[in-house]
N, C-alpha and C positions, 0 to 999 in steps of 0.2 A: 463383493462390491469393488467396482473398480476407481480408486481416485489418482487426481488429479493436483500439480501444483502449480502457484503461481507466484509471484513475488512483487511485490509494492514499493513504494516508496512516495512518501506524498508528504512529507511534514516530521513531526516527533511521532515517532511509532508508538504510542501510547494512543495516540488519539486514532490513529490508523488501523489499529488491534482491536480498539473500541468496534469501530463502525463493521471490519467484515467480519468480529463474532455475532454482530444481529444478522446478519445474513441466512437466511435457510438454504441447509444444502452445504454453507460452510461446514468442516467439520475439526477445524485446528487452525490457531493462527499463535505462530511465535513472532515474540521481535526480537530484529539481530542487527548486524549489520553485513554489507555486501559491495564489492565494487569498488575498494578498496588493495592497496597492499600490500597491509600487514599481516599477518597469518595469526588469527583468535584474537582481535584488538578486545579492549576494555572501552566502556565508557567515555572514561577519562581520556583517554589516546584519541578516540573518535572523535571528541570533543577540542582536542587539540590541533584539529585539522592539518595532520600529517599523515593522517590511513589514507585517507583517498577515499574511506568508505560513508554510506549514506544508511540511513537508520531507514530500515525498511522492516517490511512484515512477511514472513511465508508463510503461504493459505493454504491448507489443504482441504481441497473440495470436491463434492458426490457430482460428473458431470450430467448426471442423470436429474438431478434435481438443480443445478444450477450450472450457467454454463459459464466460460472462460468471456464470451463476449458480455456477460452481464455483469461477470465480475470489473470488465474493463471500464462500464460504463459506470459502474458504481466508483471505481477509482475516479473517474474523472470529477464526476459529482461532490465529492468529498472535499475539494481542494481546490488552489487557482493554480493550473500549471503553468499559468505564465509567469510567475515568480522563478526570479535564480536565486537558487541558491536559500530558500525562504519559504515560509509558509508563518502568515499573519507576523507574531513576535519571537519567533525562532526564527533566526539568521544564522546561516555559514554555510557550509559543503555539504554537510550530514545531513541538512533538511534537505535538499532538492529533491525534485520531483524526477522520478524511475519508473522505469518498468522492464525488469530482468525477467528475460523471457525462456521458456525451459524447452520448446520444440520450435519447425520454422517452422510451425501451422500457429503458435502462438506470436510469435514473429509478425506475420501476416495478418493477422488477427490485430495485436496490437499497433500495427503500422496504419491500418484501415480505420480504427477507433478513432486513434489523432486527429486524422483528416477531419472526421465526422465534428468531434470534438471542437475543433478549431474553429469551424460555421458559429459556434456559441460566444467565442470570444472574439476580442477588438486588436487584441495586444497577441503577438505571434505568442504559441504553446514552449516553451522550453522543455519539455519532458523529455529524456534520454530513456532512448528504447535500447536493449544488445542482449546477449545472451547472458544467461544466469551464470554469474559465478559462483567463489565458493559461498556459502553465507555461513555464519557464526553464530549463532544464537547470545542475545543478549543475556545479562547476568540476571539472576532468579528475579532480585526486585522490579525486575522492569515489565515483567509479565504479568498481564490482567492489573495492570497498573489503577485504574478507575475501578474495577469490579470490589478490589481489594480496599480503595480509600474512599469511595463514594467520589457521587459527584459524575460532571460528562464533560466531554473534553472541550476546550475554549478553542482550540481551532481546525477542530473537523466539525462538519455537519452533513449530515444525508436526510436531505426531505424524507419523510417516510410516501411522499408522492411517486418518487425517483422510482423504491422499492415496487410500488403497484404499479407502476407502468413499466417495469419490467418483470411483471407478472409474478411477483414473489410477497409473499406475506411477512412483515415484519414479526420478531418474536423480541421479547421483552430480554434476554442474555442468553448466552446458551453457555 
């Protein structure tokens, strides 16, 4: 099987990690941070808004069963990327809305979404598209953050509409 990677950013990657493990076709998603430049930050440094880095998710996905352009539009869906620097009540640098892109087919890809995207909103898109840097995986407790405490996350949401209109069948966790 051949996969594929992508990288996110769209708010506290908790809520982020949440939504592309219901994804079919996802088949791994870490949260870390990226974009940034500190080499292997912590939390707490991220946190301190001197990395430069943004709390993001790297996806690794079947493109045979889901592709990169659905994953895009499921990003979009998730979040308001017209927020800087923001998403609902997480404020600073680390939330902002990203999209580190791993080829220029995903580049293009992602550049074309925006546009799309933007017809849906009022307020120009703030999302930062560029090539993927390094990413760091965050520390053990951050991963499957909800799966592990119960509960769903207070500011991501993906209609399960989103899902069927981009021809994917929701699954309950994976």
């Amino acid at each position: 099987m051949t996969t594929e990677t992508a990288t996110f950013g769209a708010g506290c990657f908790w809520g982020v990690e949440w939504v592309f493990r219901r994804v079919p076709g996802v088949l791994e998603v870490v949260s870390g941070y990226a974009g940034g430049t500190t080499p292997d930050p912590t939390y707490e440094e991220v946190c301190s808004h001197t990395t430069g880095h943004a709390e993001v998710v790297r996806v690794t996905f079947d493109p045979e069963r889901v592709t990169y352009e659905q994953l895009l539009e499921i990003f979009w869906a998730m979040h308001d990327p017209t927020q800087v620097d923001r998403q609902g009540p997480d404020v600073g640098d680390q939330y902002r809305s990203v999209i580190f892109t791993h080829s220029p087919e995903q580049q293009a890809a992602a550049e074309a979404s925006r546009g799309r995207a933007q017809a849906r909103h009022d307020r120009p898109i703030a999302t930062e598209i560029r090539p993927a840097p390094a990413f760091y995986p965050a520390e053990d407790y951050h991963q499957r953050w909800y799966e592990r405490r119960g509960g769903t996350p207070y500011c991501h949401a993906l209609p399960m509409t989103t899902l069927r209109e981009l021809g994917l069948a929701p699954t309950a966790s994976a």
